[in-house]
C-alpha positions in Angstrom: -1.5 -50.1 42.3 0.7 -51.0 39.4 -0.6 -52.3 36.1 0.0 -55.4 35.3 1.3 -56.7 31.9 1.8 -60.0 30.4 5.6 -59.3 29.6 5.8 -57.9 32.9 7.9 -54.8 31.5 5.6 -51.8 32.2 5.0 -53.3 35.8 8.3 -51.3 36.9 7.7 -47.9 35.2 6.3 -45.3 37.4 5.3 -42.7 34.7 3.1 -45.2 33.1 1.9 -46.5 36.3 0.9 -43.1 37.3 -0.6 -42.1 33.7 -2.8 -45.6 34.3 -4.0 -44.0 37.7 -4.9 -40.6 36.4 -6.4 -42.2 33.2 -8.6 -44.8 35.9 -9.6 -42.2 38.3 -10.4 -39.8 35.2 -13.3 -42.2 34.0 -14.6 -42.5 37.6 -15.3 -39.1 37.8 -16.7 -38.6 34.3 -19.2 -41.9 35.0 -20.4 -40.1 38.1 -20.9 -36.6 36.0 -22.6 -38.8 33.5 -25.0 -40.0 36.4 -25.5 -36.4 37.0 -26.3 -35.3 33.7 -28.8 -38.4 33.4 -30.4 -37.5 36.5 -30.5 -33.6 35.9 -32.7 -34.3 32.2 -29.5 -32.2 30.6 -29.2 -35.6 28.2 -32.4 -37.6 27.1 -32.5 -40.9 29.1 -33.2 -42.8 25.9 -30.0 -41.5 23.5 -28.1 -42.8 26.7 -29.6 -46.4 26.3 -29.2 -46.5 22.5 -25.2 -45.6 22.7 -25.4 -48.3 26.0 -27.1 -50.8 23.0 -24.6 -49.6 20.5 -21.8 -50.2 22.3 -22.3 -54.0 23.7 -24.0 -54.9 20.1 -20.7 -54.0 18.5 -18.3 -55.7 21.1 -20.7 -59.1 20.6 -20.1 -58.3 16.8 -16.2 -58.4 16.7 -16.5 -61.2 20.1 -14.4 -64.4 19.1 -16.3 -67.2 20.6 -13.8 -69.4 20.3 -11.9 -67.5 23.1 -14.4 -66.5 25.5 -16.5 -68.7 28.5 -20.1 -69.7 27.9 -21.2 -67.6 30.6 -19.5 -64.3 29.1 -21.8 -65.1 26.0 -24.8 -65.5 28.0 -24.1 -62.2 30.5 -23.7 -60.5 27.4 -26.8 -61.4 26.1 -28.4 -60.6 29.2 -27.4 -57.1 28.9 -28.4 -56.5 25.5 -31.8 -58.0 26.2 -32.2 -55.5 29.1 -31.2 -53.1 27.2 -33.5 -53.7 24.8 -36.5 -53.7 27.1 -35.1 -50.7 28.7 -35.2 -48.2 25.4 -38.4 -50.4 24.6 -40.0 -49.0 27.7 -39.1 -45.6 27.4 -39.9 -45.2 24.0 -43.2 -46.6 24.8 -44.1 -44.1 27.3 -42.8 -41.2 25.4 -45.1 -42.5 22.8 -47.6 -42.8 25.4 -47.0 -39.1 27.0 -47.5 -38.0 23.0 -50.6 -39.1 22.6 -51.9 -38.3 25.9 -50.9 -34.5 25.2 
């Protein structure tokens, strides 16, 4: 699979073609040990959600809307609004569990 550019120059350079493949199969395999870590408890459920919420809030931040689709804007919010109710949720029954105990 060779990357594509928009110069077309790197298309032809195997070292950076095969750099692009370790660097894409790398994150595969640390998203499914993140999946693992979620679903062992090692990493609280809810830090996961508020670096998820961090992370699209900032890219909508510094998001020229000039230059993207309506339909990006609206996915976007979407996400953040499911996030949202997501880390609402799971505060809420920590919360819950708390006062329970």
């Amino acid at each position: 699979m060779p990357l594509r550019s928009l110069n077309g120059k790197i298309d032809n350079e195997p070292i950076i073609n095969k750099l692009g493949q370790a660097v894409h199969y790398a994150v595969r395999a640390l998203a499914v040990l993140m999946t693992l870590v979620i679903l062992w408890g090692v990493i609280d459920v809810q830090i996961v959600i508020a670096t998820a919420l961090m992370a699209i809030s900032r890219k909508i931040i510094v998001l020229d809307f000039k230059e993207v689709d309506a339909e990006y804007v609206w996915a976007s919010a979407a996400v953040i609004i499911a996030l949202g109710v997501t880390y609402w949720l799971i505060a809420f029954k920590q919360k819950e569990a708390l006062t329970d105990s």
